[in-house]
PDB file of N, CA, C and O in Angstrom, chain B, residues numbered from 101:
ATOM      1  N   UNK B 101     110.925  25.634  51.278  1.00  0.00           N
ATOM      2  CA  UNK B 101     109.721  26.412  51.085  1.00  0.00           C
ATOM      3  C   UNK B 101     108.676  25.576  50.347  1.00  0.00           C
ATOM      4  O   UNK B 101     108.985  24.679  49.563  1.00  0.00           O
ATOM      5  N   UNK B 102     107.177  25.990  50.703  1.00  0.00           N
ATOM      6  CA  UNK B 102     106.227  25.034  50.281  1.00  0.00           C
ATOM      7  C   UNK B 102     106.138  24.812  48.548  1.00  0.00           C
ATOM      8  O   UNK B 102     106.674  25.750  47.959  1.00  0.00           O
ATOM      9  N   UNK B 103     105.817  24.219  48.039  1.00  0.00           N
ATOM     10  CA  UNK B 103     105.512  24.702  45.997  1.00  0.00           C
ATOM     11  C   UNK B 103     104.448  25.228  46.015  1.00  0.00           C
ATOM     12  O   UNK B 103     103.530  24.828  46.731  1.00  0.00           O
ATOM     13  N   UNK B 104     104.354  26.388  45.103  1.00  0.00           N
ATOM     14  CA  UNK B 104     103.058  27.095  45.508  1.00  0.00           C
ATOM     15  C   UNK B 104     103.045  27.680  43.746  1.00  0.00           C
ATOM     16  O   UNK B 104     104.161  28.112  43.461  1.00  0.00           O
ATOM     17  N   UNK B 105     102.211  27.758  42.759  1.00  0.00           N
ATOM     18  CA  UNK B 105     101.951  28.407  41.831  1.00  0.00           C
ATOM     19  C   UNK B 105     102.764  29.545  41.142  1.00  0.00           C
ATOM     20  O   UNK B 105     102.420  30.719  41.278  1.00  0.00           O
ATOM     21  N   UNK B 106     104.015  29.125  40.284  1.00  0.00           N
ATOM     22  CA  UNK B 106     105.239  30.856  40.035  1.00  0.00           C
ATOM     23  C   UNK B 106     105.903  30.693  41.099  1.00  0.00           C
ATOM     24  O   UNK B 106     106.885  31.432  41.161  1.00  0.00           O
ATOM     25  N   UNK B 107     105.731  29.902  42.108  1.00  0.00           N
ATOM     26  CA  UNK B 107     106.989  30.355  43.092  1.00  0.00           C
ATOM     27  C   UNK B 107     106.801  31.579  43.760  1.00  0.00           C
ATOM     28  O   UNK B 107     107.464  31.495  44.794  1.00  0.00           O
ATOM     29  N   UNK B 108     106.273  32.610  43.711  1.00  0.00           N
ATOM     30  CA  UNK B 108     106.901  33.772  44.203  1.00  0.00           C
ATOM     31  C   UNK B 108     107.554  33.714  45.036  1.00  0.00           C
ATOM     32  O   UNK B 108     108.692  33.877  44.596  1.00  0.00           O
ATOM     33  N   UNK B 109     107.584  33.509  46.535  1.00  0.00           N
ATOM     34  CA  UNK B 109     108.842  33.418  47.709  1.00  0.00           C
ATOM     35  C   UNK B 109     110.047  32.701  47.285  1.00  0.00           C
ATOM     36  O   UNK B 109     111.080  32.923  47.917  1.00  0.00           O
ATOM     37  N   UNK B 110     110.068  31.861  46.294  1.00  0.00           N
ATOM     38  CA  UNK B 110     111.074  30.959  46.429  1.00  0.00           C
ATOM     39  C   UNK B 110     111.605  32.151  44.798  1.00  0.00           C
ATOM     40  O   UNK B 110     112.820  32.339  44.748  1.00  0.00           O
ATOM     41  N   UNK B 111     111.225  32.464  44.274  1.00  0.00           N
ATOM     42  CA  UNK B 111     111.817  33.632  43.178  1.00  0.00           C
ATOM     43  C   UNK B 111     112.279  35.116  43.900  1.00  0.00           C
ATOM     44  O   UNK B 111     113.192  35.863  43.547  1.00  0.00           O
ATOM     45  N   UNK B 112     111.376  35.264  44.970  1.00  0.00           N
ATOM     46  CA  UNK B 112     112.141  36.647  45.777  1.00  0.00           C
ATOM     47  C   UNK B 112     113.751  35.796  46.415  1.00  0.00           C
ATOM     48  O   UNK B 112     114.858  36.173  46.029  1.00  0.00           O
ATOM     49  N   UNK B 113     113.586  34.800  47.279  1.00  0.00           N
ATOM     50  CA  UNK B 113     114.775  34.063  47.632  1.00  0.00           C
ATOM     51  C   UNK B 113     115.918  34.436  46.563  1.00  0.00           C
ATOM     52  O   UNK B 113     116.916  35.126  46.771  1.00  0.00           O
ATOM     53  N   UNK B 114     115.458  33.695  45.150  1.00  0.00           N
ATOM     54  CA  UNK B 114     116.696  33.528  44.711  1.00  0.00           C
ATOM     55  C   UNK B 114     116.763  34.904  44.216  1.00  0.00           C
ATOM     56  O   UNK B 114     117.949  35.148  44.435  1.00  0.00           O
ATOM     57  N   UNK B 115     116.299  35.905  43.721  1.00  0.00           N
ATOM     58  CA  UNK B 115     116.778  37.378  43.443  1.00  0.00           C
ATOM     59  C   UNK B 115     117.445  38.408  44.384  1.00  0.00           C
ATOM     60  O   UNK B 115     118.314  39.235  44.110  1.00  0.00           O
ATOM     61  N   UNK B 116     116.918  38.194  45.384  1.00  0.00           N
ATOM     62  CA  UNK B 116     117.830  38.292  46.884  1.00  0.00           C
ATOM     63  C   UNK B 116     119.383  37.699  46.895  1.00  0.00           C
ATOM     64  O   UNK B 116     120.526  38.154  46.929  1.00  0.00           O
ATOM     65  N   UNK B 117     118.655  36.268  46.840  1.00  0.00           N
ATOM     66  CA  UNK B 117     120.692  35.826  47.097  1.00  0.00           C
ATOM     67  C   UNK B 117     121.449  36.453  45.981  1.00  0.00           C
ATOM     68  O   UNK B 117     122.583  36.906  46.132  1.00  0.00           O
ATOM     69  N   UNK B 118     120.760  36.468  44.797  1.00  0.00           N
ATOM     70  CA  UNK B 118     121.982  36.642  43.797  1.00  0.00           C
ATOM     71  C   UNK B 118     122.393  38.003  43.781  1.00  0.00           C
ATOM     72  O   UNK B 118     123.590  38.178  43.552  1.00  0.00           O
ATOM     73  N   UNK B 119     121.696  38.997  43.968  1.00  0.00           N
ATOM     74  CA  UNK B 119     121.560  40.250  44.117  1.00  0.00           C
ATOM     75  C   UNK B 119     122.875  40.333  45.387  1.00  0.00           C
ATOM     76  O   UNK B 119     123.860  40.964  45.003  1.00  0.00           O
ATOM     77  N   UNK B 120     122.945  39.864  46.566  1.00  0.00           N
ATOM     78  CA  UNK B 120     123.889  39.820  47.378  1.00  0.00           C
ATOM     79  C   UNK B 120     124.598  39.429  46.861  1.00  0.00           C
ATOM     80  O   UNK B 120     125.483  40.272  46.710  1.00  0.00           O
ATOM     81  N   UNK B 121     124.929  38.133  46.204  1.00  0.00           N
ATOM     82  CA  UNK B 121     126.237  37.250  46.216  1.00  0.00           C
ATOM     83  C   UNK B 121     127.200  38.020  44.754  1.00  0.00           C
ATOM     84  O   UNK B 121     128.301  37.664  44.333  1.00  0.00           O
ATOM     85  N   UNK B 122     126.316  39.141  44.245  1.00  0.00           N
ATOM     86  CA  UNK B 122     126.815  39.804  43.380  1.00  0.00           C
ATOM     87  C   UNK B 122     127.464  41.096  44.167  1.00  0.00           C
ATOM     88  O   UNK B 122     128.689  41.188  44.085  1.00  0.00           O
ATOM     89  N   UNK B 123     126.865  41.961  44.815  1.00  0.00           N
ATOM     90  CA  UNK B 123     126.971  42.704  45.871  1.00  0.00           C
ATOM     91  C   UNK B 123     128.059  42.677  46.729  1.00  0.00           C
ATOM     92  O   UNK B 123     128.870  43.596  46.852  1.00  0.00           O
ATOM     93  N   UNK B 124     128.079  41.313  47.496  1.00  0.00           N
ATOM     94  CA  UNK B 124     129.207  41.204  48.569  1.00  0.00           C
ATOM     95  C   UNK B 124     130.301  40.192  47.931  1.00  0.00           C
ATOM     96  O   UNK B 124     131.332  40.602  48.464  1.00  0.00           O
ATOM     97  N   UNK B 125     130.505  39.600  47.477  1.00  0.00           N
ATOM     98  CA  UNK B 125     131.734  38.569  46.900  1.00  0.00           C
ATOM     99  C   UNK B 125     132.337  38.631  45.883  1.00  0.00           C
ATOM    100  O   UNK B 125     132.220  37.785  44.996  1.00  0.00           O
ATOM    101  N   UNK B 126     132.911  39.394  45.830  1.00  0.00           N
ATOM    102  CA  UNK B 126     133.892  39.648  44.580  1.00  0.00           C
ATOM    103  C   UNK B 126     135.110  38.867  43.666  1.00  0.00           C
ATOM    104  O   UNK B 126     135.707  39.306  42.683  1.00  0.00           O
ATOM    105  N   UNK B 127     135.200  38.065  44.083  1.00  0.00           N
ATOM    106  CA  UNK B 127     135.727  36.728  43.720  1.00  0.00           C
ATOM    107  C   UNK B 127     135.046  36.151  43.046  1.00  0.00           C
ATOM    108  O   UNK B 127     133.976  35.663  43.409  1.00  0.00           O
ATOM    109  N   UNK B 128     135.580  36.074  41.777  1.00  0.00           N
ATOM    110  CA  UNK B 128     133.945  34.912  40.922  1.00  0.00           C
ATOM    111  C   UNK B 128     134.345  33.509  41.208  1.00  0.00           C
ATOM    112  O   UNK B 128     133.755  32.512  40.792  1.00  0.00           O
ATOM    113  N   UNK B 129     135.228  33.526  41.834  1.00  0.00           N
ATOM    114  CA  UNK B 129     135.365  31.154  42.548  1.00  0.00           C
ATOM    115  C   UNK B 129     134.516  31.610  43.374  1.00  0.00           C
ATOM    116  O   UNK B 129     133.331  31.354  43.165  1.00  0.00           O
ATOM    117  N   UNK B 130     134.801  32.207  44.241  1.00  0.00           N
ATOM    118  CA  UNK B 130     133.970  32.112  45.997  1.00  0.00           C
ATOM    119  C   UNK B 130     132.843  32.730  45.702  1.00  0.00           C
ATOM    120  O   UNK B 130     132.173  33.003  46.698  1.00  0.00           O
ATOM    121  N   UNK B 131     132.249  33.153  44.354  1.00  0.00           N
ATOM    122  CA  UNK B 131     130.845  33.593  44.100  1.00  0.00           C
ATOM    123  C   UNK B 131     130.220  32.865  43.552  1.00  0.00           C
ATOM    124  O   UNK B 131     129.021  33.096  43.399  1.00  0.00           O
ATOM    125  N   UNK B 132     130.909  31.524  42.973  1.00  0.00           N
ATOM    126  CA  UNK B 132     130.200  30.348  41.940  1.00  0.00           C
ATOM    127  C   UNK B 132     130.224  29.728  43.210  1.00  0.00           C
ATOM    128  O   UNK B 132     129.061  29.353  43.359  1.00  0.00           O
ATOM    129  N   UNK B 133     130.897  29.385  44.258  1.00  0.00           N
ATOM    130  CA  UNK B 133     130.996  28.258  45.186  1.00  0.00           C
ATOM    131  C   UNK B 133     129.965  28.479  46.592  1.00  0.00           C
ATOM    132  O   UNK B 133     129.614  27.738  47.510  1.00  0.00           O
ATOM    133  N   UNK B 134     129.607  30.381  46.099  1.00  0.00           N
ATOM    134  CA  UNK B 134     128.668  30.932  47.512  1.00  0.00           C
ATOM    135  C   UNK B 134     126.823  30.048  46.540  1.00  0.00           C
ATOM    136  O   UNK B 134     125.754  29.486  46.779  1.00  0.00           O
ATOM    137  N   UNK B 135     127.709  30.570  45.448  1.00  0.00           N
ATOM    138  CA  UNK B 135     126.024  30.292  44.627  1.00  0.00           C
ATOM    139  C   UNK B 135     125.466  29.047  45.072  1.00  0.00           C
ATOM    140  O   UNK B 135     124.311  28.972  45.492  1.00  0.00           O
ATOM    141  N   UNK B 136     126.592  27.632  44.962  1.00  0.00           N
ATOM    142  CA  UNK B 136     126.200  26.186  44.778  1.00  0.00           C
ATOM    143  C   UNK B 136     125.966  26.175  45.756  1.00  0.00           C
ATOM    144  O   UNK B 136     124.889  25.588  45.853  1.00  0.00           O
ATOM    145  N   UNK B 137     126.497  26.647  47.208  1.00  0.00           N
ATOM    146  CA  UNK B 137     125.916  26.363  48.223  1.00  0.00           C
ATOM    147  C   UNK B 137     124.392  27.304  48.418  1.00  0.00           C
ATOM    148  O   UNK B 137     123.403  26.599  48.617  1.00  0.00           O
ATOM    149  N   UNK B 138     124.284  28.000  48.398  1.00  0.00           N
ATOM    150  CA  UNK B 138     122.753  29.182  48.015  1.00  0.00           C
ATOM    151  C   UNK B 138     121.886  27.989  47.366  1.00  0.00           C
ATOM    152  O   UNK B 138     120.969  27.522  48.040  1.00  0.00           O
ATOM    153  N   UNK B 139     122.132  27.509  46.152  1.00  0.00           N
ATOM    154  CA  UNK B 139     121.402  26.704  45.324  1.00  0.00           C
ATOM    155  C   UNK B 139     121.050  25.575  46.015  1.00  0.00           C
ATOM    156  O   UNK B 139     119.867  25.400  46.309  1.00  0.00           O
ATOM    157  N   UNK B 140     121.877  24.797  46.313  1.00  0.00           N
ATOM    158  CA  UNK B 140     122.142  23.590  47.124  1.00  0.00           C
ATOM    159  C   UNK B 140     120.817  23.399  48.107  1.00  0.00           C
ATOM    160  O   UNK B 140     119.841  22.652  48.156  1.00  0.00           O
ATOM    161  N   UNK B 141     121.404  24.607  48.924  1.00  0.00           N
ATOM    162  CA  UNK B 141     120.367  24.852  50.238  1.00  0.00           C
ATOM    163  C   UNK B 141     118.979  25.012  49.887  1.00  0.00           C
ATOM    164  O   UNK B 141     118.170  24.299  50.481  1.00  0.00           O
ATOM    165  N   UNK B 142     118.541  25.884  48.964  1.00  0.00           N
ATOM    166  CA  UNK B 142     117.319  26.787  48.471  1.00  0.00           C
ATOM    167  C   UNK B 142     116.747  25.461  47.675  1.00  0.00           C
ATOM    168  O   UNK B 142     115.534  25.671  47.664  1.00  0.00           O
ATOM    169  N   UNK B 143     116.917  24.533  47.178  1.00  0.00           N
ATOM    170  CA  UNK B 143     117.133  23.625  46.323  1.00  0.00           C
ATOM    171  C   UNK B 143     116.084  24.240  45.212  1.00  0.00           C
ATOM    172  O   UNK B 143     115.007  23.652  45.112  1.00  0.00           O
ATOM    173  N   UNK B 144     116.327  25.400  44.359  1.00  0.00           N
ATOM    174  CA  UNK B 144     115.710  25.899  43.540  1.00  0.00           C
ATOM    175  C   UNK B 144     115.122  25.273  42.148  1.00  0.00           C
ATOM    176  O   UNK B 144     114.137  25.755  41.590  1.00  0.00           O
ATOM    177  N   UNK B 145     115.908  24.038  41.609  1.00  0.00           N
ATOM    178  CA  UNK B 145     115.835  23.306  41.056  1.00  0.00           C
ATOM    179  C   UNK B 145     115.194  21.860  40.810  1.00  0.00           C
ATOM    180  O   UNK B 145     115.457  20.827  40.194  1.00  0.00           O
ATOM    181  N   UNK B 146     114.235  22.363  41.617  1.00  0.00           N
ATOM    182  CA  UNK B 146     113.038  21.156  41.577  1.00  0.00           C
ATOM    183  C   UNK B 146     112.699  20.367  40.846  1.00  0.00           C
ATOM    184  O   UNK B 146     112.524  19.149  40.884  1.00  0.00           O
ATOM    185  N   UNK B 147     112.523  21.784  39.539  1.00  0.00           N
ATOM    186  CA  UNK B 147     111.821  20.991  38.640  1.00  0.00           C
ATOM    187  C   UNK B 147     112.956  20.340  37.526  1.00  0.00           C
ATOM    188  O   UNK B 147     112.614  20.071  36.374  1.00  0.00           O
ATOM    189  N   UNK B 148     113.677  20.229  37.785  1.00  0.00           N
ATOM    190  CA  UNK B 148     115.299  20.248  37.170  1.00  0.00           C
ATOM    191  C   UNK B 148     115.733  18.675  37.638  1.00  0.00           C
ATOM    192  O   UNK B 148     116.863  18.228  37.439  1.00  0.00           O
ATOM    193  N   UNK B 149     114.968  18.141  38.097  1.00  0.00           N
ATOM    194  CA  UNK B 149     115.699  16.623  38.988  1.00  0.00           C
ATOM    195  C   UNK B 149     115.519  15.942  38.143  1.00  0.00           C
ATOM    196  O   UNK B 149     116.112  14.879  38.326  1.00  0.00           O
ATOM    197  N   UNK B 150     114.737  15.989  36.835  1.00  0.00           N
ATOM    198  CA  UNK B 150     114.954  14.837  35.790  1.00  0.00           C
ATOM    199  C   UNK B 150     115.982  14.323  34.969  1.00  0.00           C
ATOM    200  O   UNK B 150     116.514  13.241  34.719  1.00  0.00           O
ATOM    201  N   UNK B 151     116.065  15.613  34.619  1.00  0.00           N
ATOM    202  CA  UNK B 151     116.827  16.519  34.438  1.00  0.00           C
ATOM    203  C   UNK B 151     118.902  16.192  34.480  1.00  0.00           C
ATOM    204  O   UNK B 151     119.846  16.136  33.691  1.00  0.00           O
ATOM    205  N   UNK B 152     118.563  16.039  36.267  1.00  0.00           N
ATOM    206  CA  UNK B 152     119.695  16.294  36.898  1.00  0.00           C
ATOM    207  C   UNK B 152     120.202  14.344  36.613  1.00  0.00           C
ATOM    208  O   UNK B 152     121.294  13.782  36.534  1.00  0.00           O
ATOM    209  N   UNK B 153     118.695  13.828  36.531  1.00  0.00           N
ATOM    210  CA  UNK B 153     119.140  12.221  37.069  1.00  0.00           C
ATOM    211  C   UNK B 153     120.103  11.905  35.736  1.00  0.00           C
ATOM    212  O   UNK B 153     121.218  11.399  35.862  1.00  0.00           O
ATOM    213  N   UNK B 154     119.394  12.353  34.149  1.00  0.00           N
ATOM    214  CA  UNK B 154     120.149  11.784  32.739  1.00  0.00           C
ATOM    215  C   UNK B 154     121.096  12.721  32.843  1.00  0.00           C
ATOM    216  O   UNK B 154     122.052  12.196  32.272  1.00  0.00           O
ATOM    217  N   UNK B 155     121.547  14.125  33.332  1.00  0.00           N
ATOM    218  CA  UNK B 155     123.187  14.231  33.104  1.00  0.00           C
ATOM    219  C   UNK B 155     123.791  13.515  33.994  1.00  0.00           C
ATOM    220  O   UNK B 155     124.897  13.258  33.518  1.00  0.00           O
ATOM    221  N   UNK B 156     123.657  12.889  35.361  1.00  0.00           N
ATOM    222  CA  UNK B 156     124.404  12.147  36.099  1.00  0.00           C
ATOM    223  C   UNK B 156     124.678  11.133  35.188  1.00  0.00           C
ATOM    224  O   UNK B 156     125.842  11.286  34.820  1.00  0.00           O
ATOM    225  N   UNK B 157     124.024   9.897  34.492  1.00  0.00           N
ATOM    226  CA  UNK B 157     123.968   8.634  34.123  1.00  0.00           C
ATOM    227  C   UNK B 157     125.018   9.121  32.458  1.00  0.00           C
ATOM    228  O   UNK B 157     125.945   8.470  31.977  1.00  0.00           O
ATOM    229  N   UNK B 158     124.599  10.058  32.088  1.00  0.00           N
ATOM    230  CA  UNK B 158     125.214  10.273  30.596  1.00  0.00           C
ATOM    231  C   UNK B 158     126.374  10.994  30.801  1.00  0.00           C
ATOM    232  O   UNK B 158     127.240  10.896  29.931  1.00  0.00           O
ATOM    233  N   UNK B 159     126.647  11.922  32.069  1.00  0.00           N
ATOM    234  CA  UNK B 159     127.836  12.619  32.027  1.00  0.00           C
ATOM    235  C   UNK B 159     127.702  13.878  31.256  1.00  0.00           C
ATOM    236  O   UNK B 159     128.704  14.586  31.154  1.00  0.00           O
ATOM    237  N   UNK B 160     126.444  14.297  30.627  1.00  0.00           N
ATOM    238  CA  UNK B 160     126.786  15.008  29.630  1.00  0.00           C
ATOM    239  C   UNK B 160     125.705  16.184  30.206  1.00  0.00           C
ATOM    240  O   UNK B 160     124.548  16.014  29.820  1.00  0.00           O
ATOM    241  N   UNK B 161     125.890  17.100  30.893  1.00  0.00           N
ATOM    242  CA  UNK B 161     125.639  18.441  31.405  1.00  0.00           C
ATOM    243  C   UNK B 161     125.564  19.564  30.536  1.00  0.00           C
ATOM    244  O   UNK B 161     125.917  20.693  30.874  1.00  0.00           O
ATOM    245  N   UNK B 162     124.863  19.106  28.826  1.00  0.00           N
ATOM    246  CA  UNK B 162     124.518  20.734  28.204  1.00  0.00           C
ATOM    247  C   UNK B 162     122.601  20.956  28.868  1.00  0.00           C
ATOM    248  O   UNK B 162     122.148  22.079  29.090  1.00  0.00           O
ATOM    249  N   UNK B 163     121.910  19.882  29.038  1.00  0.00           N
ATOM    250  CA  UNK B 163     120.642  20.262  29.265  1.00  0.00           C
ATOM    251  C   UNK B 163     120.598  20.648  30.844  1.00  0.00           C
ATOM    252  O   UNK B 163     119.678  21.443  31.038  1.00  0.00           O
ATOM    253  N   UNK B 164     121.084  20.430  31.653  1.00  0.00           N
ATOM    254  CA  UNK B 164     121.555  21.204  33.090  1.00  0.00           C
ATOM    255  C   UNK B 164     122.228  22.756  32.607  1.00  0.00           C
ATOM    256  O   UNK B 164     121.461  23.718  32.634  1.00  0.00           O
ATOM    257  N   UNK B 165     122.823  22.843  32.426  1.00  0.00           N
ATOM    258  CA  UNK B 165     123.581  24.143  31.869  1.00  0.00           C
ATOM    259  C   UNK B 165     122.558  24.911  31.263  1.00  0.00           C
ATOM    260  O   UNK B 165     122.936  26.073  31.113  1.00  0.00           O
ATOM    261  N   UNK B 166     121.520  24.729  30.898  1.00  0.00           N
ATOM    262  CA  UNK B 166     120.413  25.783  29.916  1.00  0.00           C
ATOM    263  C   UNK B 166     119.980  25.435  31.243  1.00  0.00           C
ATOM    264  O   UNK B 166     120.837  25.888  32.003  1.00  0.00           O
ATOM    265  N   UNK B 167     118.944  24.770  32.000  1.00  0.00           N
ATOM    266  CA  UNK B 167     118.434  25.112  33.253  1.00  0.00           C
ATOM    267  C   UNK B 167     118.990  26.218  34.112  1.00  0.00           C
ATOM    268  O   UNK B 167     118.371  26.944  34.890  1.00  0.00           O
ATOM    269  N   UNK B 168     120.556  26.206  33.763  1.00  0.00           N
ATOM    270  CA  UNK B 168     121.038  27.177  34.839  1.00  0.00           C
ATOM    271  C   UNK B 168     121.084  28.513  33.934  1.00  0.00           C
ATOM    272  O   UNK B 168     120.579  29.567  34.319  1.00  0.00           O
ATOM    273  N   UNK B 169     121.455  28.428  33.230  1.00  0.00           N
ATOM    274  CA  UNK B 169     121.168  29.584  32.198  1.00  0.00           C
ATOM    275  C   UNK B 169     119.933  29.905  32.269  1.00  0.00           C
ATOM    276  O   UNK B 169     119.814  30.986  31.693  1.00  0.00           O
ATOM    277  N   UNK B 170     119.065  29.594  32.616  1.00  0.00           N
ATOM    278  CA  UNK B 170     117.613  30.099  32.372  1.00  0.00           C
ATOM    279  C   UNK B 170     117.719  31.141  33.576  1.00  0.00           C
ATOM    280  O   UNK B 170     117.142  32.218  33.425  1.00  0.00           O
ATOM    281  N   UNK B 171     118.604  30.835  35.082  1.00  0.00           N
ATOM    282  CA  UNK B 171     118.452  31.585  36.128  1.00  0.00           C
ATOM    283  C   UNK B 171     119.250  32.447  36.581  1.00  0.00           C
ATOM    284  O   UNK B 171     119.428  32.889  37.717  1.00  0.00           O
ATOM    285  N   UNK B 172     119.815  32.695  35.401  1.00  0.00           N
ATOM    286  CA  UNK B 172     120.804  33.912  35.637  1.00  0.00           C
ATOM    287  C   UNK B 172     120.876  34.791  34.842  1.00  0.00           C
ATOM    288  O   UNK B 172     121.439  34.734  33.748  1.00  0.00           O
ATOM    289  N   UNK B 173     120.086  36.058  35.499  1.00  0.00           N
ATOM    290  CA  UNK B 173     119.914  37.038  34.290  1.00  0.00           C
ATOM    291  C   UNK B 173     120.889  37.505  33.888  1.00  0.00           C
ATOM    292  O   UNK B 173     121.916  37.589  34.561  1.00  0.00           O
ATOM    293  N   UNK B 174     120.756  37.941  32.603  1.00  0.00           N
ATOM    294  CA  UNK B 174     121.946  38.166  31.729  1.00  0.00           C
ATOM    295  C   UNK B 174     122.683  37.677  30.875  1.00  0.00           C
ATOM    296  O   UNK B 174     123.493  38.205  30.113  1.00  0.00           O
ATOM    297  N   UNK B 175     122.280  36.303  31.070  1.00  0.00           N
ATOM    298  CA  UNK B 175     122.820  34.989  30.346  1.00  0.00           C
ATOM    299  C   UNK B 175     122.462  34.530  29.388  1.00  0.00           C
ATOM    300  O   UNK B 175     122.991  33.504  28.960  1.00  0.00           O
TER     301      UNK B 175
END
């Protein structure tokens, strides 16, 4: 989807999927593993690739983990 100002389509997307993948999959493996692929695909995390490059190189995934925490309500 294009980048467009807030996202909106790409924020209905992901409230949609999660809203389903909460809905239909009751399994929380095959609901973390429906997510990564949801995520994966949607690549919601755009702005997150800096991000993504220093936990690859450091190994150390707490500043990824608050990104994802930011997108899951409730969290």
């Amino acid at each position: 989807m294009p980048t467009v100002p807030g996202a909106p389509q790409l924020n209905w997307v992901f409230g949609a999927g999660t809203r389903a993948l909460s809905e239909e999959v009751s399994n929380p493996f095959e609901r973390g593993c429906a997510f990564f692929l949801f995520g994966a695909l949607q690549q919601f995390f755009f702005d997150g690739n800096e991000k993504m490059v220093r936990c690859y190189l450091s190994k150390d995934g707490t500043e990824m983990m608050a990104v994802l925490r930011e997108c899951h309500p409730g969290e």
